[in-house]
VEXGUGU-398370 format. One record per residue (C-alpha): x, y, z. Coordinates in steps of 0.001 Angstrom, whole numbers, plus 500000, padded with zeros to 6 digits. Each point is the difference from the previous one (the first is absolute). Layout:
residues N
XYZ;...
//
This chain:
residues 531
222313819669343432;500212498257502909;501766500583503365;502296502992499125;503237500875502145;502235502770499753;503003501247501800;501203503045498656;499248504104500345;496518499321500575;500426498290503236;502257502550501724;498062501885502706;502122503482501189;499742499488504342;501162502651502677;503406498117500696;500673499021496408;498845498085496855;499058496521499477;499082496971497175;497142498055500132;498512497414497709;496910499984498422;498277496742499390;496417499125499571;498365503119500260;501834500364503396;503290502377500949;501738497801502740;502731502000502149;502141497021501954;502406500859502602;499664503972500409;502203501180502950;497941502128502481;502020500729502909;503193498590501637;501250499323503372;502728499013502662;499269496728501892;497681500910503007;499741503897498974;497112501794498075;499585499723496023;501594502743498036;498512501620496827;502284498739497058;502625502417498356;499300501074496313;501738498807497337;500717500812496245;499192497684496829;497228497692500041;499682496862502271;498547497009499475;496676498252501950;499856497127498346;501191497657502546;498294499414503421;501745501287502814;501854498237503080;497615498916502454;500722499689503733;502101496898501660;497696497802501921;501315498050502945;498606496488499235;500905498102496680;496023499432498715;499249496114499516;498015499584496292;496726498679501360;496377501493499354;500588501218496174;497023498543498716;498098502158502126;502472503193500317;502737499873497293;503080502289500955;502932501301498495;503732500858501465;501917502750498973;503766501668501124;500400500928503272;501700503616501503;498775501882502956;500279503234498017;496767498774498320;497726503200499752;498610499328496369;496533500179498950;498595498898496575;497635502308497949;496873498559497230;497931502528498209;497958500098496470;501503503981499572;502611501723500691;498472503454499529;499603502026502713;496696501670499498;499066496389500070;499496500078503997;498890496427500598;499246498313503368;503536499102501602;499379496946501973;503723498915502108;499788496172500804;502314499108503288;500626496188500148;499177497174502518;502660498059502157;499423501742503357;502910502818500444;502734496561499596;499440498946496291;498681500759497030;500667502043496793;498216501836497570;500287497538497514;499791497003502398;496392498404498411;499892499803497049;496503501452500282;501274503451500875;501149501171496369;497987503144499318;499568500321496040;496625498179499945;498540501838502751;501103503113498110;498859499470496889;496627498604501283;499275502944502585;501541502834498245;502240500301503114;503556500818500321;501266497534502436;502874499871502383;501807497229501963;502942500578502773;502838498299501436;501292501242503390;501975499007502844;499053496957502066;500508497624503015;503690501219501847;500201502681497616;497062501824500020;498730499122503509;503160499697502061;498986502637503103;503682501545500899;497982503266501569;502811499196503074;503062500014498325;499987503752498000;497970502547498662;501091499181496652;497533496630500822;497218501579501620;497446498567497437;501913496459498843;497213498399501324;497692501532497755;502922500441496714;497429497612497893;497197502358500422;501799503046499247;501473498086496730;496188500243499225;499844503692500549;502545500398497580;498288498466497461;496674501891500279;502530503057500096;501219498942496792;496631499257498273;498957503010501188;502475501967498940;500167497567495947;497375498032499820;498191502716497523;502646499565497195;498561496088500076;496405501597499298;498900499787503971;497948502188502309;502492500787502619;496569501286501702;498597496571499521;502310497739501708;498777496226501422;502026497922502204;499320496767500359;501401496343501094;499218496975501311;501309498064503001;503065501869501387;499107502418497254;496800500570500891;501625500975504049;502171502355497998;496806501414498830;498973500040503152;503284501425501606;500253502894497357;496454501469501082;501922500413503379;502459502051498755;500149503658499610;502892499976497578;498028497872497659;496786502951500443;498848500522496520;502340497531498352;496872498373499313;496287499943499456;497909496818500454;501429496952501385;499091496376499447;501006497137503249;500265496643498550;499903497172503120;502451502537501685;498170500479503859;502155498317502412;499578500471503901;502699501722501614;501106496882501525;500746498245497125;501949502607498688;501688500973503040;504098498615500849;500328498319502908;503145501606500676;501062503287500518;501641501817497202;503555500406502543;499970496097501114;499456498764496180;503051502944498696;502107498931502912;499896496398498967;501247500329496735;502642501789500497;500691497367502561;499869497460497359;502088502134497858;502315500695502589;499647503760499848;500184501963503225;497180501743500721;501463503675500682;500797499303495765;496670498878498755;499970501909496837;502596497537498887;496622498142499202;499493502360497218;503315498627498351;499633495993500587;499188498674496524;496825498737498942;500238496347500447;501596500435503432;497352502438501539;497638497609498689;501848496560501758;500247501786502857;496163501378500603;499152496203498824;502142498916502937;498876502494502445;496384498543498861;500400496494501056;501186501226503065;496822501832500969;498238497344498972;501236497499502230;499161502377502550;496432500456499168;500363503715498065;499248500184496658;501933503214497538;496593501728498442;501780502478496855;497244503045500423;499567503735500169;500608501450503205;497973503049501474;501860503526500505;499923503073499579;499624499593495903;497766496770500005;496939500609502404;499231496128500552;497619497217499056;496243502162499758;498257497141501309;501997501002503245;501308503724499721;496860501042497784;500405501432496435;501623502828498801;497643503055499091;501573499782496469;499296496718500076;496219500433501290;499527501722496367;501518497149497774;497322497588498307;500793496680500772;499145496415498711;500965497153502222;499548496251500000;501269496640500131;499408496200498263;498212497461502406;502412497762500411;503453501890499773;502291497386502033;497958497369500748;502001496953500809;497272497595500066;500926496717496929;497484499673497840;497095497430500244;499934497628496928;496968499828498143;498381502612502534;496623500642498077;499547496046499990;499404499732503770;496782500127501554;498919502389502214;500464497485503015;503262499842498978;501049503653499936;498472500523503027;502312497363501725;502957501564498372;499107503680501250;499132498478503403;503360498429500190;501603503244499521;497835501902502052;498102497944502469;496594497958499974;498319502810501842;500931502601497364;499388498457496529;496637501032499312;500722503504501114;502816500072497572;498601498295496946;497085502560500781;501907503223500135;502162498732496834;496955499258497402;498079503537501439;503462501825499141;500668498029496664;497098497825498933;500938497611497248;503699499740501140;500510496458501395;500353500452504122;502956498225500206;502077503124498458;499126501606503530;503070497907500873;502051502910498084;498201502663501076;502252503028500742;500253501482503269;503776501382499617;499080502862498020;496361500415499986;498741501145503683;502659502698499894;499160501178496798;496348500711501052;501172501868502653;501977501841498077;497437500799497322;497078501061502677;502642502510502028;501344501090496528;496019500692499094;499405501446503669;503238502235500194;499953501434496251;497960501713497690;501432498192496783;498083496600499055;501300496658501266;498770496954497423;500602496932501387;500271496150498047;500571496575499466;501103497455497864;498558496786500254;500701497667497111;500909496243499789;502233499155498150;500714496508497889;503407499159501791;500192497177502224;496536499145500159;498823503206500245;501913502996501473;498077502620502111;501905503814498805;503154500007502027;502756502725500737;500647501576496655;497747498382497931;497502503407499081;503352501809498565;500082498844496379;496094500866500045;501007503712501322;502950500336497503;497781498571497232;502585496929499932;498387496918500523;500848498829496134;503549500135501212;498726497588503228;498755496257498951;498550499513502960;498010502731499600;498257498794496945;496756498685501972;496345499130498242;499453501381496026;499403503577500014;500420500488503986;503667500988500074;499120503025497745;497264501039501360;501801500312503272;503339501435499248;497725502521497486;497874500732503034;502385500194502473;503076502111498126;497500502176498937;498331500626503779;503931501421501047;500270501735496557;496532502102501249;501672500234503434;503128501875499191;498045501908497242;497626501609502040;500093498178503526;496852497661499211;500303496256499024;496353499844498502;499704498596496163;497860498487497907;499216497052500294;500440499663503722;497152500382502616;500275503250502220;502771500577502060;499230502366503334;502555501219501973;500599498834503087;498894501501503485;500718499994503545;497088497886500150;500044498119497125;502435497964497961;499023500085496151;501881497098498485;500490498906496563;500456496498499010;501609499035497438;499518496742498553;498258498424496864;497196502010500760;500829503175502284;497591500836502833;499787503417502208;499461498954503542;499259501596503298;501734499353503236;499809496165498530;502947498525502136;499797501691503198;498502496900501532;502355497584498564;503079501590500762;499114500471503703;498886496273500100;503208498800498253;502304502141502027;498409498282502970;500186496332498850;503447500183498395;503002499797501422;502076503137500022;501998500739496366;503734500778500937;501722500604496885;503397498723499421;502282499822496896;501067496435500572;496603498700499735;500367500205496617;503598498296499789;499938496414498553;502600498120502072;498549496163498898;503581499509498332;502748500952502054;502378499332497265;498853502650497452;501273503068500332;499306503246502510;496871501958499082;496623501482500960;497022499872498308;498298502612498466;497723501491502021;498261503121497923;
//
């Protein structure tokens, strides 16, 4: 019969607040654009009021205004979409296979990348969640919330009414897991089963959530996708008074009135923190949009430890190997000699060092050409082995640790950068060309790898068929899996490398305007994408 749709009595699901309209199409009911909470600039979300009749989901929701007008650039490798903007953006999109209650599937709630500045649910076009429903028998769940100046805008200072702006974003979040607790059942979901997971930012919002007692038993399992940051890359360089003060310098708004900020429209907040930015910068300070610890959000656990609720979550946590590498690509790489890599990895990292490198490299990933060690990641990955071996030492739930380590045929050969494992996790990559790598591989993979989080949020265990055994992690050892054309298990494999690297290497700072492409200064204002 072919790919069926409806959109009609069978698609209406009965919620707490109200009903709504879905459409059913391939096998899949898809809920677009379901309201889950509301909210005042700066102030906590609100649960939504019911209503009568029957509304439609059938349209995404707004997503959050970003600051910076995104440059197209990168969409071979990460293709993204754009999408109406409105800070009253709490909406969160619902796929599921059965909309019968008893039905109690695995709810798995996907938070998106961008830091706490950008991003939507809908951004990549990788994120859509009807094939990883269909294929894992999952109902899954995907979230907009507050961002940037209006999630993350600390006005603690100026009123009790504020006294958790700075973490508004987060609490959005809450809301959500409020709501699918409260309706995710009439979708066919477990609202005892509940997975978060995200990558990037998303994957710190993972991370965040575990630190907060509102969110305790919200959720289940959770799943950190290249989300470990240090503190210090997270943390402003201002203080949350200084950065309010100057824009409502720049908006010439006294400062015994600042909650005339919550009435400046959109486009003029947004000028105005823009402004306030280049300012800052010129002096050396740089505006980091991020949670802020209190009295409801405990803190980063790699410095204020993990919450006991937390302690009893089974996690999975891991990263790509080369995330942001900025290193160009070497033409015709695998046609050099090995005299001639080494001179190119000595240039980079000294005569003295080469061999050590090339040595550590080939132990940690024999058959990969050494000159990918070039790209090796050491933004995300030392932090997120601390964070899995104080997770394993602190808790008593399992920590399972990977990595994903495929080349890919872009540019001569790509080594897996920032994003590129998502369409594999969502079981997407026929939706991504450049994901279409050797006969047979790209199947394999995504099959292996959709199915390893499918396990996870079914029963906290990524093990399947098909894959070699996968330990959790302890606070001695680091279990990793590898996924690539042919996955591996290894033990404590890059310990030696990454303390090597982190020693030859200069220091990573990251900065958003290393990825801006100013060669034409004619062309118009932009930044690259950077997730």
């Amino acid at each position: 019969m072919g790919k069926r749709f409806k959109c009609n009595e069978d698609t209406i699901v009965q919620t707490k607040a109200g009903s709504l309209r879905g459409f059913f199409y391939d096998g899949v009911y898809n809920f677009h654009g379901i309201r889950y909470a509301k909210a005042k600039r700066f102030q906590q979300p609100q649960p939504v009021k019911p209503w009568d009749g029957v509304k439609d989901a059938l349209s995404y929701g707004y997503i959050c205004p970003i600051l910076n007008q995104p440059k197209p650039s990168g969409e071979v490798a990460t293709p993204h979409r754009f999408w109406p903007e409105s800070e009253h953006c709490q909406y969160l999109n619902v796929w599921t296979n059965s909309l019968e209650s008893s039905a109690k599937k695995p709810v798995m709630v996907w938070f998106h990348g961008g830091g706490f500045s950008a991003g939507s649910s809908i951004e990549q076009v990788c994120y859509e969640g009807d094939n990883l429903a269909r294929f894992g028998d999952v109902v899954l769940v995907s979230v907009n919330h507050r961002l940037n100046v209006f999630g993350f805008l600390d006005m603690s200072d100026f009123g009790e009414v504020y006294k958790n702006s700075g973490n508004a974003g987060i609490a959005d979040l809450v809301a959500a897991l409020k709501w699918i607790r409260e309706n995710i059942s009439a979708f066919g979901g477990d609202p005892d089963n509940v997975t978060i997971f995200g990558q990037s930012g998303g994957g710190g919002k993972v991370t965040t959530l575990g630190q907060v007692p509102e969110a305790d038993g919200l959720f289940h399992k959770a799943v950190v996708m290249s989300g470990v940051l240090s503190e210090s890359m997270m943390t402003s360089e201002i203080e949350p008074r200084e950065l309010v003060t100057a824009i409502l310098d720049q908006l010439n708004i006294p400062v015994s009135n600042a909650g005339e900020l919550e009435k400046v429209p959109v486009h003029h907040l947004i000028d105005a923190v823009n402004a306030v930015e280049v300012k800052f910068s010129k002096e050396g300070k740089k505006i980091s949009w991020a949670p802020r610890a209190n009295g409801w959000y405990m803190g980063d656990p790699l410095i204020a430890g993990f919450s006991e609720h937390f302690k009893k979550i089974p996690t999975l946590v891991g990263t790509v190997l080369g995330e942001f590498s900025l290193e160009p690509p070497i033409p015709h790489m695998d046609d050099l000699s090995a005299k001639e890599r080494r001179a190119i990895i000595a240039e980079k990292y000294g005569e003295e060092n080469a061999d050590e490198v090339i040595r550590l490299f080939t132990e940690a990933y024999p058959g990969k050409n050494e000159l990918y060690v070039r790209n090796l990641d050491l933004m995300f990955r030392p932090d997120t082995l601390k964070y899995i071996r104080k997770k394993a030492q602190a808790g008593s739930a399992p920590v399972y640790s990977y990595m994903f380590s495929t080349i890919f045929d872009y540019v001569g050969g790509k080594l897996a950068w920032h994003c590129s494992d998502i369409p594999f996790w969502f079981h997407n990559a026929g939706r991504i060309p450049v994901c279409q790598l050797d006969e047979g591989v790209t199947e394999k993979l995504e099959n292996q790898m959709s199915m390893s989080i499918v396990n996870f949020a079914r029963t906290g265990n990524p093990c399947v068929a098909g894959l070699p055994g996968w330990r959790c992690c302890t606070p001695e050892h680091t279990y990793t899996m590898v996924f690539d054309e042919t996955c591996v298990v290894k033990e404590d494999y890059e310990d030696e490398l990454l303390q090597f690297m982190e020693k030859v290497s200069p220091p990573f700072r990251f900065d958003p305007s290393m990825f801006a492409d100013n060669d034409d200064e004619d062309e118009e204002e932009g930044r690259a994408w950077m997730y």
